[in-house]
C-alpha positions as CSV (number, residue, x, y, z in Angstrom):
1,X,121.8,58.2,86.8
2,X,121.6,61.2,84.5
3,X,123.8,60.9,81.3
4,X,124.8,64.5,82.3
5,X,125.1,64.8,85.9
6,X,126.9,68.6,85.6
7,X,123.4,69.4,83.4
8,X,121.4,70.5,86.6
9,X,124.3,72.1,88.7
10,X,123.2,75.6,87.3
11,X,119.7,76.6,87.0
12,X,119.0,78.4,84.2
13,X,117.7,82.1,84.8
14,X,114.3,82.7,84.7
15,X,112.2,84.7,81.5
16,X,112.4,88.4,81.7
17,X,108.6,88.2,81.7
18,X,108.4,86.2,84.5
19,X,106.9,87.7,87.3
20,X,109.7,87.4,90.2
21,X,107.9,85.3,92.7
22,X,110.9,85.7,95.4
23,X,110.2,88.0,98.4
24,X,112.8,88.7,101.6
25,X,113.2,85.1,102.3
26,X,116.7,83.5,101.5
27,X,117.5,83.1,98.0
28,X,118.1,79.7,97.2
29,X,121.9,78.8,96.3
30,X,120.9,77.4,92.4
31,X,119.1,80.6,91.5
32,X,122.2,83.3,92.3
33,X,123.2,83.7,88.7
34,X,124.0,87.6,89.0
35,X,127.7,89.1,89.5
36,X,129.0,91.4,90.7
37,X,129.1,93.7,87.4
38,X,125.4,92.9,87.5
39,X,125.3,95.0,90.8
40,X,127.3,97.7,89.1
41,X,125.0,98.2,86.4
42,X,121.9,98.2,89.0
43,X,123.9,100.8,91.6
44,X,125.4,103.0,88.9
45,X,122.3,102.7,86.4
46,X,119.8,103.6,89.4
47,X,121.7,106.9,89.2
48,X,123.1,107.6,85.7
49,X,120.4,109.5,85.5
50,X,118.5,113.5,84.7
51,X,117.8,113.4,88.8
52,X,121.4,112.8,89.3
53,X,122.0,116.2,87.4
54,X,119.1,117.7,89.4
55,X,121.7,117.4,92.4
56,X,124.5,118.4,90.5
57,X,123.3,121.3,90.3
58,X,123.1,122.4,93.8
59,X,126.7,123.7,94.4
60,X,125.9,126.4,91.3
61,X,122.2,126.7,93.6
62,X,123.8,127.2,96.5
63,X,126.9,130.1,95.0
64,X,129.6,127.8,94.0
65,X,132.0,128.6,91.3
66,X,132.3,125.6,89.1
67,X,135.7,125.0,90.9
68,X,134.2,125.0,94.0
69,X,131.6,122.6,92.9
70,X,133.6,120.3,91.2
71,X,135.7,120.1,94.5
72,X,132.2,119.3,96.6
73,X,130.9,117.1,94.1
74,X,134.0,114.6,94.4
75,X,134.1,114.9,97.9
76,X,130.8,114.3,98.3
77,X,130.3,111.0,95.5
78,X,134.0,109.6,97.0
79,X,133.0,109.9,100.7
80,X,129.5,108.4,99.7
81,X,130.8,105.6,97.8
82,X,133.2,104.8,100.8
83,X,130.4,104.8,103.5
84,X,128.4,102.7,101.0
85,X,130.3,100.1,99.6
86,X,130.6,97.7,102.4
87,X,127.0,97.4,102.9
88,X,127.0,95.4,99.0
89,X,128.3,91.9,101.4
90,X,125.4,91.5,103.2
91,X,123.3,90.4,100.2
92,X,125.6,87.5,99.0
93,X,126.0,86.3,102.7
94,X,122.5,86.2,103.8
95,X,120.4,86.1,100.7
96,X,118.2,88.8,101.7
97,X,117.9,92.5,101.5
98,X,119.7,94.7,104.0
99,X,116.9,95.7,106.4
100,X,116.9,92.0,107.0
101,X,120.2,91.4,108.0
102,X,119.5,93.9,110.5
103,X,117.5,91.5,112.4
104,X,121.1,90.6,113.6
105,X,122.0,93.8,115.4
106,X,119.2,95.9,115.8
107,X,116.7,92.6,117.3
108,X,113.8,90.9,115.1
109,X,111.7,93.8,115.6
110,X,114.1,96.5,115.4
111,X,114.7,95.9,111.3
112,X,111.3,97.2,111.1
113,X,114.2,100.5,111.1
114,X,115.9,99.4,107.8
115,X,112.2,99.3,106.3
116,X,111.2,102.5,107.7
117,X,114.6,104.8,106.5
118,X,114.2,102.6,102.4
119,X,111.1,103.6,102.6
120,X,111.5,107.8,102.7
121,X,114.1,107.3,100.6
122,X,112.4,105.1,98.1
123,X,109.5,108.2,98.0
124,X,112.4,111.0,98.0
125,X,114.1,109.8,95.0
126,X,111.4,108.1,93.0
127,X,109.4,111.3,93.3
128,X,112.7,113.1,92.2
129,X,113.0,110.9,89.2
130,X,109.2,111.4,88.3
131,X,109.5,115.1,88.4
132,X,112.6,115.5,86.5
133,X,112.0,113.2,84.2
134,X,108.0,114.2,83.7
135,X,109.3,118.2,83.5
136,X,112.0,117.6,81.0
137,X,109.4,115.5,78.5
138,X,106.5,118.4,78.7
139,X,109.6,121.0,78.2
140,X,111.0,119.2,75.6
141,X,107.6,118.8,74.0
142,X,106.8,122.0,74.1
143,X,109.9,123.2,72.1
144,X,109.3,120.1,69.8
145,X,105.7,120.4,68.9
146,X,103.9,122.9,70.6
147,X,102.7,121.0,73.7
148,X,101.1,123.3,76.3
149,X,102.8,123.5,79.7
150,X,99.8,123.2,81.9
151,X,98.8,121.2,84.5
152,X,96.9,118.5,82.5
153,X,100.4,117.8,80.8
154,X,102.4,117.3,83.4
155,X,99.8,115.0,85.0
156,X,99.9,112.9,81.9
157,X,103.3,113.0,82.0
158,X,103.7,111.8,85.8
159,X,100.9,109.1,85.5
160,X,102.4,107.7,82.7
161,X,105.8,108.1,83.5
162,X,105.5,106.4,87.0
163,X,103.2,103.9,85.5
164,X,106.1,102.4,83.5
165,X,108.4,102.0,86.4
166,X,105.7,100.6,88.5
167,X,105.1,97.9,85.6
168,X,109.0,97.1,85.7
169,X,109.0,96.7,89.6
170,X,106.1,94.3,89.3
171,X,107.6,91.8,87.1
172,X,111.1,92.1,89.3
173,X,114.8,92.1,89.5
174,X,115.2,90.3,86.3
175,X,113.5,93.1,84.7
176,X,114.9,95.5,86.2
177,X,118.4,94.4,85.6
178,X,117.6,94.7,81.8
179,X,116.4,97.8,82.0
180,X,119.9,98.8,83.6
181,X,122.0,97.1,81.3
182,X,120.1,99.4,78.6
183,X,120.0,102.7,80.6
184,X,123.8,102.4,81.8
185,X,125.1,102.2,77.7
186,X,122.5,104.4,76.5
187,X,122.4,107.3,79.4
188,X,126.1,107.3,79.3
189,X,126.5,107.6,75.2
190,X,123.5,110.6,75.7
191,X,125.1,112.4,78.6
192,X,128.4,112.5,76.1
193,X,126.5,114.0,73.6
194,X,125.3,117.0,75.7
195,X,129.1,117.6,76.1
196,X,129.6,118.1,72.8
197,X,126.1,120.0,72.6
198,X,127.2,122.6,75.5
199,X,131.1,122.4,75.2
200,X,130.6,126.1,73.4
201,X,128.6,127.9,75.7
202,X,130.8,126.1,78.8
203,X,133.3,128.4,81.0
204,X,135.1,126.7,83.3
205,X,136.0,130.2,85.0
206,X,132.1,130.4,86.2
207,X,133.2,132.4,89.5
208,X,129.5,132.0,91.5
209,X,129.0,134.3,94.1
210,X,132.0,134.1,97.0
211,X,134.2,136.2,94.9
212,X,137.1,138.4,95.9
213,X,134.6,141.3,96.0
214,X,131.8,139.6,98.4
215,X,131.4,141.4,101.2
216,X,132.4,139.9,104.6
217,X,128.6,138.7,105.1
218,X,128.4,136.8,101.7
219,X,131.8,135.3,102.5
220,X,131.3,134.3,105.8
221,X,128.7,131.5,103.7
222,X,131.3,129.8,101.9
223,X,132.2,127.0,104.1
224,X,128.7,126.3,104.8
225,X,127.3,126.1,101.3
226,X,130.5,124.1,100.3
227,X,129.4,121.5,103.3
228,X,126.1,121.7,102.3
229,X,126.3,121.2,98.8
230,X,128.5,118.1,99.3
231,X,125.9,117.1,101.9
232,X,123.5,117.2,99.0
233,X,126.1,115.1,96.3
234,X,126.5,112.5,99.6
235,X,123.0,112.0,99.7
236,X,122.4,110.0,96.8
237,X,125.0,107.1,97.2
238,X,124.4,107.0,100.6
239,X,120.4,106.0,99.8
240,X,121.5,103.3,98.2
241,X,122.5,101.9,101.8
242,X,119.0,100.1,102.8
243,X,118.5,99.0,98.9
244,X,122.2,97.3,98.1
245,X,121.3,94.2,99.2
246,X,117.9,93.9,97.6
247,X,120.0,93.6,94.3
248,X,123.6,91.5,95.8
249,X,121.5,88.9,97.1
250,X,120.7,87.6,93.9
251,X,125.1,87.6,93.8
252,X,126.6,83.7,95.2
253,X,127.7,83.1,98.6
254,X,131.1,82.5,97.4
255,X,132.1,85.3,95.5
256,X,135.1,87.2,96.4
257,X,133.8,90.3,99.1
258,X,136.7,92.6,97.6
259,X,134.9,92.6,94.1
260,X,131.1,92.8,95.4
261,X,132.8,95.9,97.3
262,X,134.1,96.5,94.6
263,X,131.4,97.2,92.3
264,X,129.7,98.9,95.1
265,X,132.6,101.5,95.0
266,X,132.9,101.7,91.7
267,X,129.5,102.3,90.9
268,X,128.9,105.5,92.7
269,X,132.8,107.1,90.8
270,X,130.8,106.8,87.8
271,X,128.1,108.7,88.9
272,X,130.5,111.5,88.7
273,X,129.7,111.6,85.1
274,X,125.6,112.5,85.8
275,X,126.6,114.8,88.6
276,X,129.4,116.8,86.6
277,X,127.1,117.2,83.6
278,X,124.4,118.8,85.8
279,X,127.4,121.2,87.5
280,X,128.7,121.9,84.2
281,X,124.9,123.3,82.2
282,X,123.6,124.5,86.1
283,X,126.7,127.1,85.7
284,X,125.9,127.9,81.8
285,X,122.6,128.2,83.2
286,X,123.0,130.6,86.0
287,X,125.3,133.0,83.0
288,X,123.0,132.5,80.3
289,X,119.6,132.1,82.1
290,X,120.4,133.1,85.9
291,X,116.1,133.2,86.6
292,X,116.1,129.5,86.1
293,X,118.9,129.2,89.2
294,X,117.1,131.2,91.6
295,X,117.7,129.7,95.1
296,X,114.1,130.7,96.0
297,X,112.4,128.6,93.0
298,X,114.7,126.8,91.3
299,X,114.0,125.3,87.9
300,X,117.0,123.3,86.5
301,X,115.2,121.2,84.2
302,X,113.3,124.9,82.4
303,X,117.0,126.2,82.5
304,X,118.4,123.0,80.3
305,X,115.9,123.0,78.0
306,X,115.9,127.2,77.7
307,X,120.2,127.0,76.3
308,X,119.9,123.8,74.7
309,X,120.3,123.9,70.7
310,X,117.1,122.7,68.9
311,X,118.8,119.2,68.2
312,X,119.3,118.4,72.0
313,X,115.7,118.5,72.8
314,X,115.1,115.0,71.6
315,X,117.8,113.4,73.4
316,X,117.2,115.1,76.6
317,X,113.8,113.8,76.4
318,X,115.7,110.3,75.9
319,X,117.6,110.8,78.8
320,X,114.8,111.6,80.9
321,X,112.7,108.8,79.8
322,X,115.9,106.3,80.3
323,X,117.5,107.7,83.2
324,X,114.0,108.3,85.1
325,X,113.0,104.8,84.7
326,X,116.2,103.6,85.8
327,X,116.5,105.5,89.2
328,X,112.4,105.1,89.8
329,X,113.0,101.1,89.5
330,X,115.9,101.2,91.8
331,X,113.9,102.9,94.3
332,X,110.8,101.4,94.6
333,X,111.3,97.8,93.6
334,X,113.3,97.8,96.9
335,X,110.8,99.5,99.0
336,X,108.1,97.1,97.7
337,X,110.2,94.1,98.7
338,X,110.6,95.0,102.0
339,X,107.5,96.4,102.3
340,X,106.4,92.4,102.1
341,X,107.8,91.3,105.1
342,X,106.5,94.2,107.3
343,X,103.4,92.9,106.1
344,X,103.5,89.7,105.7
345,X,100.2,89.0,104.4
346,X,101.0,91.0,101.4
347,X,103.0,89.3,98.7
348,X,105.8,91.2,96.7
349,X,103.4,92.4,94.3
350,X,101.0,93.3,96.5
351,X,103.2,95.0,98.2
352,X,105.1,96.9,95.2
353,X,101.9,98.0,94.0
354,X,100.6,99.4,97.3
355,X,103.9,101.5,98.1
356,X,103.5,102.4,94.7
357,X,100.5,103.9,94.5
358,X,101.4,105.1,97.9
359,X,103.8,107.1,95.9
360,X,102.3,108.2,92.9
361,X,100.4,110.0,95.5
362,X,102.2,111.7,97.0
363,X,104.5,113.0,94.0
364,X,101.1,114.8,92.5
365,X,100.4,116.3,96.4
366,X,103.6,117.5,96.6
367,X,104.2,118.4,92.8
368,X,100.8,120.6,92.8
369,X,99.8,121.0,96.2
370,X,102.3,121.3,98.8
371,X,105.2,122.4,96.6
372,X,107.8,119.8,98.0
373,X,109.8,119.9,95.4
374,X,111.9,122.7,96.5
375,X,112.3,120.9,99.8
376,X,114.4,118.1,98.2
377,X,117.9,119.4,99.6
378,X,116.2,119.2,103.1
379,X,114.9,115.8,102.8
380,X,117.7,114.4,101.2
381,X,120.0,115.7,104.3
382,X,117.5,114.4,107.1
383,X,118.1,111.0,105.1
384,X,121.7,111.1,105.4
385,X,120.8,111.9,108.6
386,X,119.0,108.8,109.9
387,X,120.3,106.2,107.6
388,X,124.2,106.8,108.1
389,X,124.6,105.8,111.4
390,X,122.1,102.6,110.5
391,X,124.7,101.6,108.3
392,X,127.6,102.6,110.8
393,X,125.4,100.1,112.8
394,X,125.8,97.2,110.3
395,X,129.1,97.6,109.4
396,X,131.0,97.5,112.8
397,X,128.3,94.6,113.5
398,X,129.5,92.8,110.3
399,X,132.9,93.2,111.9
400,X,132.6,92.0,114.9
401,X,130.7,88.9,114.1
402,X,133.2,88.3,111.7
403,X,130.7,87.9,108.7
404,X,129.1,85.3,110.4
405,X,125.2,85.0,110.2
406,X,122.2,82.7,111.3
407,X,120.4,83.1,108.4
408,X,117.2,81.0,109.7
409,X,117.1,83.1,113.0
410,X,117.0,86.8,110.4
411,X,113.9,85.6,108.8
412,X,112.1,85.1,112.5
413,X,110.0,88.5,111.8
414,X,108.8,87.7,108.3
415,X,107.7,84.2,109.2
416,X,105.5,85.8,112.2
417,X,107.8,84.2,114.9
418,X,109.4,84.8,118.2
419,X,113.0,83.6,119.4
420,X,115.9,82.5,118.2
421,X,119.4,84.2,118.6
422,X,118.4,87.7,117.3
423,X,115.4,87.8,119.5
424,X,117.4,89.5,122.3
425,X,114.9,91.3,124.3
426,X,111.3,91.1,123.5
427,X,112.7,91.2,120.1
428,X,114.5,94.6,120.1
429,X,118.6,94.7,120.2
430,X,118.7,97.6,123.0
431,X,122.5,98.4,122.0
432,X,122.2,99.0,118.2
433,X,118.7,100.3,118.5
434,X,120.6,103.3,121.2
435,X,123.2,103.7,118.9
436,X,121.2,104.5,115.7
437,X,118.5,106.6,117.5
438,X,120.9,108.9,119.6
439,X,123.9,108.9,116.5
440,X,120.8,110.5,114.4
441,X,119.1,112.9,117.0
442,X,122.6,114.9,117.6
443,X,122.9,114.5,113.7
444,X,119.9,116.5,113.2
445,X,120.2,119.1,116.3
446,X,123.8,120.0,113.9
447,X,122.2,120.3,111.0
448,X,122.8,123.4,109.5
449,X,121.1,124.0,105.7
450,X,121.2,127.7,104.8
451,X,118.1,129.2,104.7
452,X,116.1,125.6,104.5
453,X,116.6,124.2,108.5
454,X,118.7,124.4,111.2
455,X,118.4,122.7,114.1
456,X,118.6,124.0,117.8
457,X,123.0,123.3,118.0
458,X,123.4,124.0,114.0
459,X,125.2,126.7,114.6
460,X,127.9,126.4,117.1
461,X,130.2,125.4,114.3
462,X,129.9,129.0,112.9
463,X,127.2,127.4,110.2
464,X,129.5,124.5,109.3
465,X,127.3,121.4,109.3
466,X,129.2,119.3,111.2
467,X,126.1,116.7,111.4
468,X,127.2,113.6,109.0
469,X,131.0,113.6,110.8
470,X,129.3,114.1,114.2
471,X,126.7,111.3,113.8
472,X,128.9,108.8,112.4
473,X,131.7,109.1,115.4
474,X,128.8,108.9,117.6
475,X,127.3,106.0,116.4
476,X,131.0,103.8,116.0
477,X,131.8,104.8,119.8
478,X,128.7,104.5,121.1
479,X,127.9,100.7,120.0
480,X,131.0,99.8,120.1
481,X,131.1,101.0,124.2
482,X,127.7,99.2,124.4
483,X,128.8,96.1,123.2
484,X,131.7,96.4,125.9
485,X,129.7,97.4,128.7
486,X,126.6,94.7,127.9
487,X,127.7,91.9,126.2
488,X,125.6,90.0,123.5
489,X,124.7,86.2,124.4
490,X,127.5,84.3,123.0
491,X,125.6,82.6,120.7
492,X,124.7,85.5,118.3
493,X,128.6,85.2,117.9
494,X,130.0,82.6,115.0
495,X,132.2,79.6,116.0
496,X,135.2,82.1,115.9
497,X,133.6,84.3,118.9
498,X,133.7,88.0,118.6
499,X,135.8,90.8,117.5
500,X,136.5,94.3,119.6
501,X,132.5,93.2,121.6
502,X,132.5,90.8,124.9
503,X,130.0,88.3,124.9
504,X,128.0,86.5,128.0
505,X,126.8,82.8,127.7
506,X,122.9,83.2,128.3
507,X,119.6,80.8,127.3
508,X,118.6,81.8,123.9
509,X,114.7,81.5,123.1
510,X,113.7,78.4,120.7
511,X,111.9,79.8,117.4
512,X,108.7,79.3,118.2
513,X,105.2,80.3,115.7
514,X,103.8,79.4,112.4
515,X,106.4,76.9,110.7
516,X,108.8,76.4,113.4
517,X,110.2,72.9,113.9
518,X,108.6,72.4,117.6
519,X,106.6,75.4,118.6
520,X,106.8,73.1,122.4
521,X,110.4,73.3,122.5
522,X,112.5,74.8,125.6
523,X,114.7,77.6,125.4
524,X,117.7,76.7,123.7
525,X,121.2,77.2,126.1
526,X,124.0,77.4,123.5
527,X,127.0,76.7,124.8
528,X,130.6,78.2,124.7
529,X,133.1,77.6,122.3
């Protein structure tokens, strides 16, 4: 007998250097040693951040006054956070990232959906964070030392730049939680510090373009470029929705939900700090440098740097270097890990270098060659597009199970198997599968971006974009009705049955494949009660 028996009841954690060896599979119970502030610095670090203020700046982009923006930006960060928080509890409860879980209500093969939506918005906002970041150190540069702005520069800049936060997502979460911790202190004391740089030159009375003297045409574009911008604000907590549990599953089973929620919620109201900095220099910008805020080419990061006294350039050049490697770890270490159990030959590193380089390229095709960058507002809407009614999906699916999970049956698909309760049919849940899909098609037939895309119905709400509200009422009543109308076997239910979804007792497929217990078992018939 040990003289200390309570010695071994915690594990200690492992050596920032240590290359995480873990990929989607459960994490064991001994090594959940994070908390649920850990998750707050993860979620609010990944976007205390220079591309944060990139988005910011869209209601001045789009005409706001700085009123009008301010009101957009906190309706767009609060209704965020509140669609986002309650996907932080399926971490703790299964262990395993998000796209996972969904195993439970979208079938073992349908959670190749999670993968799929993390992994456009893994590329969307790393390659945001490269370019910000990679423009604002060759600006600052150049007004430090005399660095030419040329291509060759910012190619330095960008290889180098995503380099770093490729190294950090190698060596994994314990890495990257560090590199939060710093970036949340240190972003936050710089951001500060660019108040007081720009409190001089800042008028709140910015009036933008819907002014009392618009004509009727102009004004007629208020309402949609107030939706829009707070489409664009919504946009960035929301794609933290397929990565939350790639950073709570490291969080114990036990932990209170109301404070992993918690710090989910929290973490995105903090972000107001990021996104009113980049409102509050995008409207000295568009007074003191308007060229810099033209919708057609759009340069926030020339405009900072162009008003920003001599002494700011350093720390902007801090900022991006901090904040960019905070958001670029938060986006593709997620991607990486889930990218792993798609392919499960690959192992996390494997995978995390593949996706990547996968990247890398595609931030210097669209940097120099296809000019995507001004197409971020679009692709940060179609994302809010497809992944909102994914997690409208999981939620009420939560619910009605009642929290209760198999976690053996949710790693069927990574371990190459077939069966068990999630299996459903031919391993594809048919009801949240329909929900998802249709939810996001008549979201983006209603879209309605001015001047960017429209679809086919965008403008029967008189160029409202009525697409986020529309998709998410589509996708609650339209499970919800399915899961009336064709009940789930019984025994995808926990012991307590199921809430607001009728269930059917049917013959549930044995897990059968590499590892299972007895590949020659029959089908399992769970019974009742």
């Amino acid at each position: 007998m040990p003289e200390n028996p309570d010695s071994s009841s915690a594990a200690a954690p492992p050596s920032l250097t240590e290359v995480e060896t873990y990929g989607v599979e459960r994490i064991p119970d001994a090594d959940r040693t994070a908390t649920p502030l850990d998750l707050f610095r993860v979620a609010f670090g990944g976007a205390n951040t220079f591309s944060t203020c990139v988005l910011g700046a869209f209601p001045i982009l789009f005409g706001l006054s700085f009123w009008q923006g301010l009101a957009a930006t906190v309706l767009g960060v609060v209704a965020g956070a509140l669609i986002l928080c309650p996907m932080a509890v399926f971490g703790p409860v299964n262990g395993t990232n998000n796209a996972v879980s969904s195993s439970a209500h979208l079938g073992v093969h349908g959670r190749v959906v999670g993968s799929f939506l993390s992994l456009l918005t893994a590329i969307a906002f790393f390659s945001i964070s490269v370019w910000s970041s990679g423009d604002a150190l060759v600006g600052g540069a150049h007004r430090l030392f005399g660095l030419e702005r040329g291509n060759l520069s910012y190619v330095v800049a960008y290889a180098l730049f995503a380099g770093l936060v490729l190294a950090v997502c190698v060596y994994g979460f314990r890495f990257m939680l560090f590199v939060n911790k710093i970036a949340v202190t240190s972003a936050t004391v710089l951001f500060l510090l660019g108040a007081i740089a720009f409190a001089g030159d800042f008028d709140p009375s910015y009036a933008g373009t819907f002014t009392a003297s618009a004509d009727p045409a102009t004004k007629a574009l208020f309402w949609p470029s107030f939706i829009g911008a707070a489409l664009i604000v919504l946009s960035n907590p929301v794609s933290f929705g397929a990565f939350l549990g790639d950073w709570s599953r490291y969080i114990p089973a036990n932990t209170p939900r109301r404070k992993v929620v918690g710090a989910a919620f929290l973490s995105q109201i903090a972000t107001l700090l990021p996104f009113v900095f980049g409102l509050a220099t995008a409207s000295i910008i568009a007074k003191q440098a308007p060229k810099y805020v033209d919708p057609s080419a759009p340069d926030f990061v020339g405009g900072l740097l162009a008003i920003s006294p001599t002494w700011f350039f350093l720390p902007v050049c801090l900022l991006a270097l901090i904040g960019g490697m905070s958001t670029g770890t938060t986006s593709l270490y997620g991607t990486g890990l889930d990218f792993s159990s798609v392919f499960p030959r690959l192992s996390r590193v494997q995978a995390t270098l593949v996706v990547g380089v996968l990247s890398i390229a595609f931030i210097f095709i669209g940097r120099f060659g296809l000019n995507l960058v001004q197409s971020i507002s679009t692709f940060a809407t179609m994302i809010i597009t497809c992944t909102t009614p994914w997690m409208v999906v999981m939620m009420l699916g939560f619910y009605t199970r009642r929290g209760w999970y198999d976690p053996d049956a949710l790693q069927v698909f990574n371990r190459r198997q077939r069966g068990g309760r999630y299996w459903f049919t031919h391993g594809w849940n048919w009801r949240g599968m329909t929900a998802w899909w249709v939810s996001a098609v008549v979201g983006v037939l209603f879209t309605d971006i001015p001047g960017q895309f429209v679809g086919p119905l965008g403008d029967l709400a008189n160029g409202v974009d009525i697409s986020l509200p529309l998709s998410l009422a589509v996708a609650a009543i339209l499970f919800l009705a399915l899961l009336r109308l064709f009940p789930e076997p019984r025994a995808a239910y926990g012991p307590e049955g199921a809430r607001l979804a009728r269930t059917v007792e049917a013959p549930i497929p044995a897990i059968t494949g590499p590892g299972a217990l007895d590949e020659s078992a029959p089908a399992l018939v769970v019974e009742g009660g």
